[in-house]
VMD Tcl script that builds the backbone (N, CA, C; Angstrom):
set m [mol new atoms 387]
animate dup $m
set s [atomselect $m all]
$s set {name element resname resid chain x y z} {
  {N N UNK 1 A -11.543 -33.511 6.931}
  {CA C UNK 1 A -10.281 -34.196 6.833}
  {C C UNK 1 A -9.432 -33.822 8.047}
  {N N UNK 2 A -8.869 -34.929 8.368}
  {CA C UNK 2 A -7.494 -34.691 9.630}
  {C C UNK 2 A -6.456 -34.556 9.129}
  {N N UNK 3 A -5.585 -34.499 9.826}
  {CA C UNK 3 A -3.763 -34.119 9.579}
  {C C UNK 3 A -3.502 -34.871 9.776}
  {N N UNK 4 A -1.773 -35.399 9.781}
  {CA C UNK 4 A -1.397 -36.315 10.499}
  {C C UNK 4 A -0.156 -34.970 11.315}
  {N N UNK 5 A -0.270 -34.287 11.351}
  {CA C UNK 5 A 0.803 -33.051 11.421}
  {C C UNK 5 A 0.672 -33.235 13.393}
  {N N UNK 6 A 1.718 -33.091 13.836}
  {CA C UNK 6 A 1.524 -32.777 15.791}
  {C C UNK 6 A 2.638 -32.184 15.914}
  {N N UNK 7 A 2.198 -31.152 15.801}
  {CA C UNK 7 A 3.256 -29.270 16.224}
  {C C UNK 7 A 2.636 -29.094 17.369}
  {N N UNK 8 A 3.370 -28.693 18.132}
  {CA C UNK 8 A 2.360 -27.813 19.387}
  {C C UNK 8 A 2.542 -26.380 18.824}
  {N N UNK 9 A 1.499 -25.698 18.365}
  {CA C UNK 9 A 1.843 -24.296 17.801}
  {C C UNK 9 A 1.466 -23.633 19.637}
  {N N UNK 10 A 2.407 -22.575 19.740}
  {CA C UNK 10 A 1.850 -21.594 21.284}
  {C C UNK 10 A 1.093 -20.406 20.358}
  {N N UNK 11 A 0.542 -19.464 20.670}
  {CA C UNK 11 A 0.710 -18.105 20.506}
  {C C UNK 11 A 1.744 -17.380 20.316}
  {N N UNK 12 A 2.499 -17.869 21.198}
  {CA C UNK 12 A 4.132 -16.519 20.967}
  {C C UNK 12 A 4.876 -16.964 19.840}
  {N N UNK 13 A 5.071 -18.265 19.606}
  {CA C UNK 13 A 5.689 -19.116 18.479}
  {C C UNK 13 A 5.431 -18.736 17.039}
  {N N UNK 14 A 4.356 -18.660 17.183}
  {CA C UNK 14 A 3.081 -17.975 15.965}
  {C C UNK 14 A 3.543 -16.802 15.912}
  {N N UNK 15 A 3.256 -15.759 16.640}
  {CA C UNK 15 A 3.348 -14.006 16.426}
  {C C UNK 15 A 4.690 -14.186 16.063}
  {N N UNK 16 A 5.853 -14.492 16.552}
  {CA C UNK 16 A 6.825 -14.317 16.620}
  {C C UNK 16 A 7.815 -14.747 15.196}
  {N N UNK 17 A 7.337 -16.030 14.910}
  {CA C UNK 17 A 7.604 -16.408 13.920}
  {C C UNK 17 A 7.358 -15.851 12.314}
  {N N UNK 18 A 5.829 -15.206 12.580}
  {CA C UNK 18 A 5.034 -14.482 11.230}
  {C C UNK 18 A 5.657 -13.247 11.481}
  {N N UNK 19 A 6.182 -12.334 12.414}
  {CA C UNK 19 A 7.450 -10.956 12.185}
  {C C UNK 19 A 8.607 -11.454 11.636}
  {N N UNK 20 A 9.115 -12.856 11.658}
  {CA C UNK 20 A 10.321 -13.046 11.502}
  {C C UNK 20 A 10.356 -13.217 9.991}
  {N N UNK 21 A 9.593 -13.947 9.612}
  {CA C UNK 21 A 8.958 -13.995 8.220}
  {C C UNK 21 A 8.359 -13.092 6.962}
  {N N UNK 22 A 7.877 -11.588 7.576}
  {CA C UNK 22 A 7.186 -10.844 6.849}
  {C C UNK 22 A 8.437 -10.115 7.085}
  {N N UNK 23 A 9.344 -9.556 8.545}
  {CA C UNK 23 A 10.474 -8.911 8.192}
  {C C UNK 23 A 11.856 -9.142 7.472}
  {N N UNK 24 A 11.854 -10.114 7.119}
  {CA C UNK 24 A 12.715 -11.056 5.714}
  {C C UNK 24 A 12.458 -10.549 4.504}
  {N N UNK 25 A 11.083 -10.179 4.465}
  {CA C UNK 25 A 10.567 -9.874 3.040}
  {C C UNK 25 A 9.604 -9.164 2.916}
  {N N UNK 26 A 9.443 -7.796 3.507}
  {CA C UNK 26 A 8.383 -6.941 3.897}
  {C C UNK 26 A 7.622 -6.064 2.418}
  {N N UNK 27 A 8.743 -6.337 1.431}
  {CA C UNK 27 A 8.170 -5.678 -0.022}
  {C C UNK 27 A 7.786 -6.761 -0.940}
  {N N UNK 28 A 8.299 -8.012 -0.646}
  {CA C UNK 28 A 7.207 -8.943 -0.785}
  {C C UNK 28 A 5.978 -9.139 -1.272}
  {N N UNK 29 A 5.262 -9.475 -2.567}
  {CA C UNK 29 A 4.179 -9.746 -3.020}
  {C C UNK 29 A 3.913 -11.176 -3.236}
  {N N UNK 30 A 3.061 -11.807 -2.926}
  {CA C UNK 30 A 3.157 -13.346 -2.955}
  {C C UNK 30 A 2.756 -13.607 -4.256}
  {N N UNK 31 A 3.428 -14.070 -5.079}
  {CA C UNK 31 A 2.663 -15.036 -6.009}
  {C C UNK 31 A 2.975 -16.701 -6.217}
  {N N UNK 32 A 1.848 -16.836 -6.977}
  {CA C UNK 32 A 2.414 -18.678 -7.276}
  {C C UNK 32 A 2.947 -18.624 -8.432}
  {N N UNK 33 A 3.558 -19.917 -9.015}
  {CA C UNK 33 A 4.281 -20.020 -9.602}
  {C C UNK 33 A 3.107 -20.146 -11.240}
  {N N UNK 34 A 3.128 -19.518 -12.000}
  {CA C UNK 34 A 2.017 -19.565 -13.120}
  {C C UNK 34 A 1.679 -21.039 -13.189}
  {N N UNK 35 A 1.865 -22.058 -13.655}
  {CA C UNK 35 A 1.799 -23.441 -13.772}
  {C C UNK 35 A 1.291 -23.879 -13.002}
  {N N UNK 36 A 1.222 -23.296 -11.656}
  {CA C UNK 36 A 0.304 -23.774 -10.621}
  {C C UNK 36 A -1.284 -23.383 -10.349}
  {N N UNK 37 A -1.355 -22.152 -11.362}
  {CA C UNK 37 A -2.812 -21.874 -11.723}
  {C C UNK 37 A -3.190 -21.507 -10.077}
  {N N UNK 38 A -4.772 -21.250 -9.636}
  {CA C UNK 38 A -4.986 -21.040 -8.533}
  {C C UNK 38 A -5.531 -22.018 -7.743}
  {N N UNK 39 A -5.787 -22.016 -6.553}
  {CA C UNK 39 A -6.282 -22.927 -6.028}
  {C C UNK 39 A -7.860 -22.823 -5.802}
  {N N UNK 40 A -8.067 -21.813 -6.536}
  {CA C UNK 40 A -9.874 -21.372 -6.867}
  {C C UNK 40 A -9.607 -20.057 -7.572}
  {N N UNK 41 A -11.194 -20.183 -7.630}
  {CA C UNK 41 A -11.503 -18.773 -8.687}
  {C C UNK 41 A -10.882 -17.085 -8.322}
  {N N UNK 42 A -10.526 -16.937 -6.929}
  {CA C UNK 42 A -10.312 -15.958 -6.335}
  {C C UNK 42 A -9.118 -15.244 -6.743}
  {N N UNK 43 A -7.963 -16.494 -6.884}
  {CA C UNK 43 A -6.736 -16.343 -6.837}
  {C C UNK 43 A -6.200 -16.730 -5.787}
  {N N UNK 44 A -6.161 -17.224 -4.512}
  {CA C UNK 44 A -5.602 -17.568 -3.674}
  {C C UNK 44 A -4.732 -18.239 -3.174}
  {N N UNK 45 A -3.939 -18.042 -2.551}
  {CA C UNK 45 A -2.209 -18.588 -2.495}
  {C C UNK 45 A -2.492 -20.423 -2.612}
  {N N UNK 46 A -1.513 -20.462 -2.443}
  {CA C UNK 46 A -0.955 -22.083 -2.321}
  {C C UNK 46 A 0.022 -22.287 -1.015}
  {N N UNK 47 A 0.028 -22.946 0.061}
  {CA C UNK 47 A 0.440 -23.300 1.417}
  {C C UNK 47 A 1.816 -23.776 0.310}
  {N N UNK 48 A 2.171 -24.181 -0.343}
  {CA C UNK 48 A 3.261 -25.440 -0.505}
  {C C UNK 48 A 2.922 -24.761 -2.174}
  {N N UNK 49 A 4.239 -24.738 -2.619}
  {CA C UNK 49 A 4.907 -24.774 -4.213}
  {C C UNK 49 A 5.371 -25.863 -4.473}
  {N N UNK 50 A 5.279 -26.169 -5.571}
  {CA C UNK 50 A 5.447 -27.381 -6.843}
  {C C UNK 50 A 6.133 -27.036 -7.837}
  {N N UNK 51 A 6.920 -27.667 -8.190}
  {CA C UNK 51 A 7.919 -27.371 -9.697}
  {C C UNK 51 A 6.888 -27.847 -10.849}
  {N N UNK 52 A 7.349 -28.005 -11.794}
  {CA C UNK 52 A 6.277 -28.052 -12.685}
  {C C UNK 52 A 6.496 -29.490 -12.985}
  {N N UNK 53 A 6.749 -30.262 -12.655}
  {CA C UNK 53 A 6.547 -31.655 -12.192}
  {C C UNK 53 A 5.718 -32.305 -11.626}
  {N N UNK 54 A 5.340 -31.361 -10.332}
  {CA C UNK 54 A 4.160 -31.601 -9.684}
  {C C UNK 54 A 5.155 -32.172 -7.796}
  {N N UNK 55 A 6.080 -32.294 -7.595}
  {CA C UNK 55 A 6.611 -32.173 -6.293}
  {C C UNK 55 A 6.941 -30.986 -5.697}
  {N N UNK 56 A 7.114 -31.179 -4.488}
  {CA C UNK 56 A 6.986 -30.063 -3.334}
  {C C UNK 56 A 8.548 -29.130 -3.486}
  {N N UNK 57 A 8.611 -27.969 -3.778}
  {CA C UNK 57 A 9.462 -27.312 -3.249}
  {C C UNK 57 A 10.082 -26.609 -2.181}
  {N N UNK 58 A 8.582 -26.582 -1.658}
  {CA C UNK 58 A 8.744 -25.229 -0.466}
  {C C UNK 58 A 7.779 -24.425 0.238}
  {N N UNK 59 A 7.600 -24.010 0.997}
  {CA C UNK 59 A 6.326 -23.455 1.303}
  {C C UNK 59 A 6.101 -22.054 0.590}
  {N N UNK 60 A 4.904 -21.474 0.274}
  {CA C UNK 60 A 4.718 -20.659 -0.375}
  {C C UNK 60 A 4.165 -19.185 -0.140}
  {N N UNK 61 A 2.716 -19.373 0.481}
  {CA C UNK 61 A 2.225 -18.315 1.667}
  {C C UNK 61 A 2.730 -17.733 2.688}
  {N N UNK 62 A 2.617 -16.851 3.118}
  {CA C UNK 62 A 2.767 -16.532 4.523}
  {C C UNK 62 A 2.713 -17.017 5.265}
  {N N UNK 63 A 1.468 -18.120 5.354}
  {CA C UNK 63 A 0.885 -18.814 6.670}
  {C C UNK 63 A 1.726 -20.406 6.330}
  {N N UNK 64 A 1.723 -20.351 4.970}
  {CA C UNK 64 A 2.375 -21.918 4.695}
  {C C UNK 64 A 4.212 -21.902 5.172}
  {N N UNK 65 A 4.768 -20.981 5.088}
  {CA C UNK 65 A 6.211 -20.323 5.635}
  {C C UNK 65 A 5.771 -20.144 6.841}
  {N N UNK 66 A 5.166 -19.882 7.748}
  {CA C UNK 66 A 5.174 -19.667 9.117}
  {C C UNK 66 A 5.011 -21.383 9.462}
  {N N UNK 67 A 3.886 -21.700 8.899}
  {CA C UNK 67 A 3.658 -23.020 9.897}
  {C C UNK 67 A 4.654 -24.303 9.443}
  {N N UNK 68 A 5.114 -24.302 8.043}
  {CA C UNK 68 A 6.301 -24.846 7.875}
  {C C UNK 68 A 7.594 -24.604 8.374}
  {N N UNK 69 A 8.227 -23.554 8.960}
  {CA C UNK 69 A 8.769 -23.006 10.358}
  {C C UNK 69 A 9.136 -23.766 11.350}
  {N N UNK 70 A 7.868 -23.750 11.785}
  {CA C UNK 70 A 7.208 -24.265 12.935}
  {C C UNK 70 A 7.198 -25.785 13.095}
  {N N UNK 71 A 7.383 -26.297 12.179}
  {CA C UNK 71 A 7.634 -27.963 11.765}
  {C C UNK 71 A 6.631 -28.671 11.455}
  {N N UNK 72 A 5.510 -27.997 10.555}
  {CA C UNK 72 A 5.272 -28.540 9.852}
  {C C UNK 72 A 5.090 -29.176 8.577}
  {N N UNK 73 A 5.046 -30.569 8.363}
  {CA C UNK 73 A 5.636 -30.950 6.655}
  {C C UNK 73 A 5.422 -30.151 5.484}
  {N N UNK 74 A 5.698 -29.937 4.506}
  {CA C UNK 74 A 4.999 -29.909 3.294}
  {C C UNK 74 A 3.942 -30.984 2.717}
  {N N UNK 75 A 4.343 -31.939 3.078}
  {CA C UNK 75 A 2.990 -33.378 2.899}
  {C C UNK 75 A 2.073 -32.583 3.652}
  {N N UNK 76 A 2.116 -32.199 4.998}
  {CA C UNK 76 A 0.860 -32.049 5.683}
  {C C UNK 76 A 0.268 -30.714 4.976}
  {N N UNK 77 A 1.241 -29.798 4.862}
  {CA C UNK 77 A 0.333 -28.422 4.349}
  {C C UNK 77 A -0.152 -28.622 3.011}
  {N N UNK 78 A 0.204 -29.600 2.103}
  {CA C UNK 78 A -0.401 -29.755 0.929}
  {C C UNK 78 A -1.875 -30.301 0.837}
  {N N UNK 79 A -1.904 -31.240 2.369}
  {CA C UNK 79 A -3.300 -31.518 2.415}
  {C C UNK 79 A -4.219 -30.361 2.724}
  {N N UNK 80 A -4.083 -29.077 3.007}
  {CA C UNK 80 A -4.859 -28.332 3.146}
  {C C UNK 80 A -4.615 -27.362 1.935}
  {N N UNK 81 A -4.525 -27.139 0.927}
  {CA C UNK 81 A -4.761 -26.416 -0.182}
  {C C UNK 81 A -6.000 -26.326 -0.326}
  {N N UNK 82 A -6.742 -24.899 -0.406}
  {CA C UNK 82 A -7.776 -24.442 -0.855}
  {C C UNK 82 A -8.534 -24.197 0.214}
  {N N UNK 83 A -8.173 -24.667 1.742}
  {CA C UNK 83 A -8.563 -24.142 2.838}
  {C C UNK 83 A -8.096 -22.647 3.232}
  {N N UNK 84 A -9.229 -22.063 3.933}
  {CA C UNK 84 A -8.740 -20.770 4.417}
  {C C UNK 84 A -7.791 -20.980 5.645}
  {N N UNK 85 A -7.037 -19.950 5.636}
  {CA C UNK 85 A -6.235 -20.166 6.857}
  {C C UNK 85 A -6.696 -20.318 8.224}
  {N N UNK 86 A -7.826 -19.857 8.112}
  {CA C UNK 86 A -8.938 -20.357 9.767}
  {C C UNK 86 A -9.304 -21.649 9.626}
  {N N UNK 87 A -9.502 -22.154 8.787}
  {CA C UNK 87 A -10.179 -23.295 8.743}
  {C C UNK 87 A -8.412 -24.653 9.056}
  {N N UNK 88 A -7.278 -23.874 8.427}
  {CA C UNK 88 A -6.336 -24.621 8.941}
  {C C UNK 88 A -5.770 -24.499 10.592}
  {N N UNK 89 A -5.926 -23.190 10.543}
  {CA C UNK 89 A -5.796 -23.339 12.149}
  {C C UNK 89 A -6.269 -23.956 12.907}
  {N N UNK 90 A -7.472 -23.698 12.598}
  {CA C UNK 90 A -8.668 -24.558 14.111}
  {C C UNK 90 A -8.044 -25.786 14.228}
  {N N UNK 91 A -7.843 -26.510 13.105}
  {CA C UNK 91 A -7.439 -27.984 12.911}
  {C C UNK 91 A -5.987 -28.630 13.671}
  {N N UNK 92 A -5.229 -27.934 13.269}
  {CA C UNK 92 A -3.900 -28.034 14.026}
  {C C UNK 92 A -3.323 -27.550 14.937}
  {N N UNK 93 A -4.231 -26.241 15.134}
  {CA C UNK 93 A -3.685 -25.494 15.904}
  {C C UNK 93 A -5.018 -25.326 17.379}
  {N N UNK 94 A -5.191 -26.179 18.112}
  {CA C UNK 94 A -6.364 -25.546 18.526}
  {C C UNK 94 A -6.467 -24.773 20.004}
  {N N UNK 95 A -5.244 -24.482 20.128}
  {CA C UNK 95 A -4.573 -24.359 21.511}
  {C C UNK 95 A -4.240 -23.007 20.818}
  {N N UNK 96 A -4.213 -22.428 19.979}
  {CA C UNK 96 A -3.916 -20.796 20.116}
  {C C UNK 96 A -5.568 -20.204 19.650}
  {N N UNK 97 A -4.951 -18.745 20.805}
  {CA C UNK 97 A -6.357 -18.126 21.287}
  {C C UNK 97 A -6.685 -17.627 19.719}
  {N N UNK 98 A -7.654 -17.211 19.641}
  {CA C UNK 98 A -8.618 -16.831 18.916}
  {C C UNK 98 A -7.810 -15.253 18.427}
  {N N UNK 99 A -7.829 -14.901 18.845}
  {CA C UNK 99 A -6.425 -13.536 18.466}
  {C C UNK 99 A -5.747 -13.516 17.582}
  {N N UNK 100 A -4.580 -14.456 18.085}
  {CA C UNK 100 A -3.432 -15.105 17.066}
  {C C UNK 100 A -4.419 -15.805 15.517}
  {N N UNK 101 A -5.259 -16.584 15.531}
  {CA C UNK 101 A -5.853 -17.223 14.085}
  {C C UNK 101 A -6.256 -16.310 13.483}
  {N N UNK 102 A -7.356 -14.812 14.092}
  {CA C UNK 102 A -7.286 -13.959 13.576}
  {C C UNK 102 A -6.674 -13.384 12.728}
  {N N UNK 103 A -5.324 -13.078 13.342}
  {CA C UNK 103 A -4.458 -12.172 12.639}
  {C C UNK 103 A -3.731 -13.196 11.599}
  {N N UNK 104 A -3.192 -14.445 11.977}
  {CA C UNK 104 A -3.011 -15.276 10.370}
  {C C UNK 104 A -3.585 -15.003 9.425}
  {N N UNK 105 A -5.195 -15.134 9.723}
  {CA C UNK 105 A -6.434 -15.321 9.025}
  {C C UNK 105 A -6.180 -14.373 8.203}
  {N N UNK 106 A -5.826 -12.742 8.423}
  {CA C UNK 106 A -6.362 -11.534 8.256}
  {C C UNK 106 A -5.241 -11.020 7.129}
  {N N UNK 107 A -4.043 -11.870 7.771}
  {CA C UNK 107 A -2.171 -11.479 7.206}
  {C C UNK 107 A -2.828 -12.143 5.572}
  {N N UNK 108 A -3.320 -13.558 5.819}
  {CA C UNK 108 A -3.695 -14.575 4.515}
  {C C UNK 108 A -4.210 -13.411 3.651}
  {N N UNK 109 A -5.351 -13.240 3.975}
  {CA C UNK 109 A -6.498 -11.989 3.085}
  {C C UNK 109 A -5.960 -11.286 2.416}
  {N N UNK 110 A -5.177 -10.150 3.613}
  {CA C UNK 110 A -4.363 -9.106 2.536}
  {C C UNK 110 A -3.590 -9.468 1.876}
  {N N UNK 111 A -2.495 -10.316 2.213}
  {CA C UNK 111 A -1.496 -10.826 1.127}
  {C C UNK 111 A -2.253 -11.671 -0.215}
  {N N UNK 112 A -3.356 -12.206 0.253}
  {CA C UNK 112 A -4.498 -12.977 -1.155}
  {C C UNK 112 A -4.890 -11.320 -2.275}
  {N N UNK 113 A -5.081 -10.140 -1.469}
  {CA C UNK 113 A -5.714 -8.563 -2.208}
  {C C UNK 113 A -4.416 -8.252 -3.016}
  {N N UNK 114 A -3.227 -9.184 -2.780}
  {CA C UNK 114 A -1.885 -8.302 -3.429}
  {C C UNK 114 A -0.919 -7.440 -2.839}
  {N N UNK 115 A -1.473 -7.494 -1.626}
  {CA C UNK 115 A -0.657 -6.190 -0.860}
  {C C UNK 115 A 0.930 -7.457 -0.417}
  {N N UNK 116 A 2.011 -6.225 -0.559}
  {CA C UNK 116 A 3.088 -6.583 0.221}
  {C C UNK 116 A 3.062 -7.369 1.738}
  {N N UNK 117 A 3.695 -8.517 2.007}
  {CA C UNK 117 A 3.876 -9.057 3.598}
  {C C UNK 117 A 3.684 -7.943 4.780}
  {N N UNK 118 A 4.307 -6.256 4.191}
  {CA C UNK 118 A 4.811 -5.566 5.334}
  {C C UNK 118 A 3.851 -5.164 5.669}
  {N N UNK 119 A 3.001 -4.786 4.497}
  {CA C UNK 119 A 1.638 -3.766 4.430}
  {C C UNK 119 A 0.943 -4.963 5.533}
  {N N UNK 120 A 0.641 -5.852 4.379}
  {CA C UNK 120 A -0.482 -6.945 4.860}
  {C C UNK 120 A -0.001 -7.349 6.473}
  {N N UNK 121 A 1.023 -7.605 7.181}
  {CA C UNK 121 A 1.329 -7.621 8.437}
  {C C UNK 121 A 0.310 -6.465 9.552}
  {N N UNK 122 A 1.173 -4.987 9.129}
  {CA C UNK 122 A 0.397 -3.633 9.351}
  {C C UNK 122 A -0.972 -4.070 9.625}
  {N N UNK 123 A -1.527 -4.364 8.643}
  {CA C UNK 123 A -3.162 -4.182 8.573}
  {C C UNK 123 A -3.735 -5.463 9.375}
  {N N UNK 124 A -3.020 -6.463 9.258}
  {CA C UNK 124 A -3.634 -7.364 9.908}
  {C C UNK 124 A -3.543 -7.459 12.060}
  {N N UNK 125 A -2.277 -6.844 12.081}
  {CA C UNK 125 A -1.312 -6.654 13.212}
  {C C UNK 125 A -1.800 -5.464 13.998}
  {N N UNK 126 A -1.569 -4.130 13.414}
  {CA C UNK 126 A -1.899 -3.363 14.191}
  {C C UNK 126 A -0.354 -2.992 14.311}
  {N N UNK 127 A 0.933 -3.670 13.854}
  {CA C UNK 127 A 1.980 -3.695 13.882}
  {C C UNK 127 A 3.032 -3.138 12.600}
  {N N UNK 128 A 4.021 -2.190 13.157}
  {CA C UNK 128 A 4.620 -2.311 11.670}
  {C C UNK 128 A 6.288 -3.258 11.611}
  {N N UNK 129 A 6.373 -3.893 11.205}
  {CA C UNK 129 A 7.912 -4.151 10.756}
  {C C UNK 129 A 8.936 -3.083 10.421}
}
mol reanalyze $m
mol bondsrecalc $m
mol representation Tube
mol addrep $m
């Protein structure tokens, strides 16, 4: 599947934006909203929250708050629910190095294990807030 989404994401835009985001809310534990159940067996976030109606509230993840940021829709990030965050990057993003998707990739994971934004930043980063 394609997007219809055209962000120019940079690298610095990205790093910069996911500190601005995890340092907002560094004790932070992500969850979804119960009603929204998971988006697989794992437990794994949701890019975009839903009221229990079934419309968009807001972005929800880490990566879904960063790249909604960044200007992209909630229509567009809803089309990627249940994708890993690499698999959304490559797609939209294909102009940031391999580094930067990494560490999205890695921020997604830990914050998917339960850990806090600040922790999960740390571990993914190499960085602390």
């Amino acid at each position: 599947m394609t997007t219809a989404v055209e962000i120019d994401l940079t690298d610095d835009a990205v790093l910069s934006t996911l500190r601005d985001v995890v340092a907002e809310r560094p004790e932070y534990v992500y969850s979804s909203p119960e009603y929204m159940g998971s988006t697989d067996e794992s437990g794994s976030c949701f890019y975009v929250h839903k009221d229990e109606d079934g419309a968009n509230v807001g972005a929800g993840c880490a990566v879904g708050v960063v790249l909604h940021r960044l200007g992209m829709s909630l229509g567009d990030l809803e089309q990627h629910e249940g994708e890993a965050a690499w698999t959304l990057l490559n797609k939209i993003g294909p102009k940031l190095s391999e580094r930067t998707k990494n560490r999205l990739n890695d921020m997604q994971a830990y914050q998917d294990e339960g850990k806090a934004w600040g922790l999960a930043y740390a571990q993914a980063t190499g960085e602390t807030i």
